[in-house]
N, C-alpha and C positions, 0 to 999 in steps of 0.2 A: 569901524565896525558898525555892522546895521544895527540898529535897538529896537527890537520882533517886538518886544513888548509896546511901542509906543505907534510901531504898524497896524500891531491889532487894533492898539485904542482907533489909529484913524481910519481903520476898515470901518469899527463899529459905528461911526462915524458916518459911514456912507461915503466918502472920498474915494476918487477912483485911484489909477496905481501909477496915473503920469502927477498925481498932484501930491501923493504920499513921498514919491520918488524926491521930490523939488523940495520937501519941507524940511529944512537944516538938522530940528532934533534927531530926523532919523535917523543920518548921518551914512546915508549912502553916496558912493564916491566911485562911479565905475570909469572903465578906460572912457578916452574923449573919444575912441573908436566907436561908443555907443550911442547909435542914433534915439534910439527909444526908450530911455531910462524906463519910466514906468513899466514895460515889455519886459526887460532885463531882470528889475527888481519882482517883478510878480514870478518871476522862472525860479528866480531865485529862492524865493520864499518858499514854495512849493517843494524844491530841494530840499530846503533849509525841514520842512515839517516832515517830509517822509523819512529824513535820515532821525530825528529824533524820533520817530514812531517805531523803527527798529530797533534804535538803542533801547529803546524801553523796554521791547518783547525780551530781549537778551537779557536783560539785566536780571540778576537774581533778586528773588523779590527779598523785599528787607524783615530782619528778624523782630517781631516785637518784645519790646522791650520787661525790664523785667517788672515794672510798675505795672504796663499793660497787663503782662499775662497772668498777676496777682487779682487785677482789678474783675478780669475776664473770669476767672475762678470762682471768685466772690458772687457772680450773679447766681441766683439763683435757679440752676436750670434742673432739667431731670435727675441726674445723678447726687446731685448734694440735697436736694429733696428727699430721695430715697436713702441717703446715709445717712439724714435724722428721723425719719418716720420710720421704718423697719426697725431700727434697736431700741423706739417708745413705744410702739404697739406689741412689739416682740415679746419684752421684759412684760409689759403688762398681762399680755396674753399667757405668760408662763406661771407669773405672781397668782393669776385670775384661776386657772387651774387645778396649781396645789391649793391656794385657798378660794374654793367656787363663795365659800364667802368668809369674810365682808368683801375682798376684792372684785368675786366675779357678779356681786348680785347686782351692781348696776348694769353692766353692758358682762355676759357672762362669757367665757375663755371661749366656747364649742356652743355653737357656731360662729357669732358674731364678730368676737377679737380674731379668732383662726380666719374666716373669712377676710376679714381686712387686714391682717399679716400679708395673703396669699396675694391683695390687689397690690399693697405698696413696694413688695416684693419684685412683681413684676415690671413695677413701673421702676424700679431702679434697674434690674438687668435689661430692661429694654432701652433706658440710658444709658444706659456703659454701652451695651452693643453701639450706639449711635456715636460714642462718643471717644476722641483721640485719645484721650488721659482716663486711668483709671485711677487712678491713685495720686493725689496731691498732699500738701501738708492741710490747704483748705476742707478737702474731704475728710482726714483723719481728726482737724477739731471738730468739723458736724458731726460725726459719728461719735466720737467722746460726748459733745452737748446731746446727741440721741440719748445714749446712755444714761447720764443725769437723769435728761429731765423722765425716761421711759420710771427710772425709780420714784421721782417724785412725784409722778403723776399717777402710778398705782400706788403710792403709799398713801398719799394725800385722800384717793378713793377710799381705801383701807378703812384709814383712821376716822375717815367723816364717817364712815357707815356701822361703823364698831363705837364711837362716839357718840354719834350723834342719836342714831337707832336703835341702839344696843344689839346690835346685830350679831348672831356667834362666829365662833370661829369653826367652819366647816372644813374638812379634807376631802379629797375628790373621790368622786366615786369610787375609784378602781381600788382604792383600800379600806372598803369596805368589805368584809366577811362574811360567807353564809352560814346562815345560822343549823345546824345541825336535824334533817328533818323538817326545818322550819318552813317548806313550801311557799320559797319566794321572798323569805323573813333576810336580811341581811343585817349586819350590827357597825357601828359606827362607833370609830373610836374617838370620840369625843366626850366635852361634859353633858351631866345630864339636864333635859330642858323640864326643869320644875315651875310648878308655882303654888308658894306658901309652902313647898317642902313635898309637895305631891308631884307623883308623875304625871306630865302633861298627854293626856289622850287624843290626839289630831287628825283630823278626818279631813279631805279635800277630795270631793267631786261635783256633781251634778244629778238633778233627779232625772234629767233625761237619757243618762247615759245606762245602759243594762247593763254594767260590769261594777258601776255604783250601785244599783239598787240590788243587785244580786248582793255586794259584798256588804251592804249596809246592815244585813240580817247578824252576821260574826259581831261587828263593831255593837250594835243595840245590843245583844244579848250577852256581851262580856262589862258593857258598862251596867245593865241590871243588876250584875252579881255582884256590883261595889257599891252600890248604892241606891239610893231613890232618885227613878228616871221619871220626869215628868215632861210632856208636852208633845211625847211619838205620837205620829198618824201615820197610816199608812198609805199607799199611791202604786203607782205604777210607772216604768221607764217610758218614753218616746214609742209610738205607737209606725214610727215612720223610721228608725232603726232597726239592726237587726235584734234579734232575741225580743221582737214586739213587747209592748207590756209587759214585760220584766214587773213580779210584786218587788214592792221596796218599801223599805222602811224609813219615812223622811229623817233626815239627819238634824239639817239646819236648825230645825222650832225647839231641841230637844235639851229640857235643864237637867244635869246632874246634881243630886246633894251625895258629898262622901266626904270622908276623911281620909281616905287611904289613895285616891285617883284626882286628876281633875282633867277637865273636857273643853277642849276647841274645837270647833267646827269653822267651814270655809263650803259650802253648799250655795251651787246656784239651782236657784228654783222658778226661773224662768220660764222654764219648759220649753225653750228656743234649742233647740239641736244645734250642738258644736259652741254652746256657751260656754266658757270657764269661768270660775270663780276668780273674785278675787284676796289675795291674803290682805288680814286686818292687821298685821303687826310684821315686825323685821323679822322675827324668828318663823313666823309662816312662808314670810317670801324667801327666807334666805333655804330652810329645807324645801320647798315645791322648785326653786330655781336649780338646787345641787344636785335633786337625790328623786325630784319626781318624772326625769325622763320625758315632760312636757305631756305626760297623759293620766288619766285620770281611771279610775281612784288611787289616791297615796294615804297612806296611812302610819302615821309616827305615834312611837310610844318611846316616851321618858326621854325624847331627843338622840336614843342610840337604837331601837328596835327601828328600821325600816321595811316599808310592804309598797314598791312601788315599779310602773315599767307592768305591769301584769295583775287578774282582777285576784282580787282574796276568794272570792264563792266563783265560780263558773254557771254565768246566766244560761245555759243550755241547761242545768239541771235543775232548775227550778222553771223549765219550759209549762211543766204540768199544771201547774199555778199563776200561769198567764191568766191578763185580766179575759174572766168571761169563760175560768176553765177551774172544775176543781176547788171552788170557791175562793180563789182566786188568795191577795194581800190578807186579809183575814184569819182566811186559814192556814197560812204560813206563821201569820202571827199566834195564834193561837199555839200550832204544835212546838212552836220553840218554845212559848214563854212553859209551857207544860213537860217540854223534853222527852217528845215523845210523836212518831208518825216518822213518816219519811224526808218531809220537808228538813226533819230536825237534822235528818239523819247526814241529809248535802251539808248541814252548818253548823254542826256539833263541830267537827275536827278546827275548823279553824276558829271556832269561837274560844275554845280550849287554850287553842294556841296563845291569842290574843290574854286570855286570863293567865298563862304562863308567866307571859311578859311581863304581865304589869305586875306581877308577883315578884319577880327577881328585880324588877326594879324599885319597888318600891323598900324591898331589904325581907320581906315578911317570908313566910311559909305557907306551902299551900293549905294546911291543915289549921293552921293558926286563923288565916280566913276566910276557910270555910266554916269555922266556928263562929267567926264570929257575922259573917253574910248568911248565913245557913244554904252553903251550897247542898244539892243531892248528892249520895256518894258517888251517883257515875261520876258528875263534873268532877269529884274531889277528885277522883281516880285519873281520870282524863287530863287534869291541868296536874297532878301529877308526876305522871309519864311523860309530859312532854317539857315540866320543869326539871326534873333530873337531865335532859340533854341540851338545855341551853348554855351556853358560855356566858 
């Protein structure tokens, strides 16, 4: 029998096929009819490869084994990618949600986590589409370790930002409640956000924005009525926005003395159009992240009155008192702090409002502090009427 294998060697060799023919190991042995060994055995060889290049084609090709196609499972391709990132962004983006904080305040549910739910998501069905096996045992523990770790990784957020930040615990917007009348007021079922045992009065805007400096007029003139406001001046909105010149009343520079109230502010006074503020504490960013809609003015009282997503005063109606009209911030300031002109008249109803609130929040009676702030009887009557219909 010929041994093809020690032919190749001496083809690769360079030997021709009369000298391969003659060398013992190969052990070719044809009739002595054959004048041309080398001739014979190259015919042969040739034979010899075409018939095993058709066995080959026939032959069924062979099953991999079952270590193989454990081994082959195990790599990491599209599919078992997408069966541990879709059930940890998933759980998180669900956790981040119901509670927009402490869970959503670092990367928050809507848009950011739901945005990247919807990429990994994709990239796992666009794996499977590509791919023979849908379902293995190796898939069903990635998706168990998704699971895991999607808990541990939003809880782990959780607790660092509720720990560490003292961050609250907020519910998502959509179970918040309108306030009765309350033009825009919504309540929040949470604890309340005091300090020193006062309700916290929170302001977030910007002076260049005309739906800040319109609604900055309610917010000044309801913390008047609680106390001693020192350091107001007043300005005007963005001159290159719309509702031009907007009078306002600066927020930022502004100290309150009370007992009964206490006051944050979050005020950019940049005068750069399209600036935001930034929060100075976890309970600012965790309410402007939940509950402010990503626009400006927000305005929280006692951590459960919300005014956010739309302005408190409407900058069209103080059009009149644009700078260089009417005598402009001045005399806005003037008819409120007097209660009295028309100016008064756009920001009496919500300034009311605003004194409502921090009436029921802080446990008192409207009559109790008007006695003791000396409101006028209209404001008594005013905050009032619109304290009898708050929840």
């Amino acid at each position: 029998m010929v041994d093809w294998d020690r032919v190749e060697e001496l083809r690769s060799k360079g030997w021709d096929w009369d000298r391969i023919a003659a060398d013992p190991k190969v052990g070719f042995h044809p009739d002595v009819s054959v004048k041309e060994q080398g001739r014979a055995l190259r015919g042969l060889y040739h034979r010899q490869r075409s018939r095993r290049a058709r066995d080959t084609e026939t032959a069924a090709p062979r099953k991999p084994t079952k270590e193989e196609r454990d081994k082959a499972e195990r790599k990491w391709t599209l599919p078992r990618i997408g069966y541990l990132l879709v059930p940890i962004i998933g759980i998180w983006c669900a956790i981040a949600y119901v509670a927009p904080s402490p869970v959503g305040l670092i990367l928050p549910a809507i848009p950011w986590l739901a945005l990247a739910l919807a990429v990994v998501a994709f990239l796992l069905l666009y794996g499977l589409l590509r791919s023979e096996k849908k379902w293995s045992a190796v898939f069903r523990s990635t998706l168990i370790s998704g699971v895991v770790l999607g808990l541990v990784v939003s809880g782990l957020i959780g607790i660092t930002a509720a720990l560490a930040f003292g961050c609250p615990y907020l519910p998502p917007q959509s179970l918040l409640s309108n306030e009765p009348g309350g033009d825009g007021w919504t309540k929040a079922p949470v604890s309340p956000w005091q300090e020193g045992g006062a309700p916290v009065v929170f302001f977030y805007g910007a002076t260049w924005c005309p739906y800040c400096s319109a609604s900055s007029w309610a917010v000044w003139k309801a913390l008047t009525e609680f106390g001693t406001v020192t350091g107001a001046v007043t300005s005007y909105s963005s001159f290159s926005d719309v509702y031009a010149g907007t009078p306002e009343m600066v927020l930022a520079g502004i100290s309150l003395s009370s007992t009964t109230i206490s006051w944050q502010v979050s005020e950019d006074t940049s005068g750069v159009d399209g600036n935001f503020p930034s929060a100075s504490n976890c309970y600012q960013s965790a309410y402007v992240s939940a509950y402010s809609g990503s626009s400006i003015p927000f305005v929280v009282l006692n951590g459960q009155y919300v005014h956010g997503g739309s302005s408190v005063i409407n900058p069209q109606d103080l059009s009149t008192w644009a700078k260089g009209s009417s005598g402009g911030a001045p005399s806005v300031e003037y008819q409120v702090s007097s209660e009295n002109g028309s100016a008064w008249s756009v920001i009496q109803d919500q300034a009311w409002w605003i004194m409502a609130f921090l009436t029921k929040a802080a446990g008192d009676t409207p009559s109790a502090l008007a006695s003791q702030y000396h409101w006028s009887s209209s404001t008594l009557a005013g905050v009032t009427s619109r304290f009898d219909q708050i929840t």
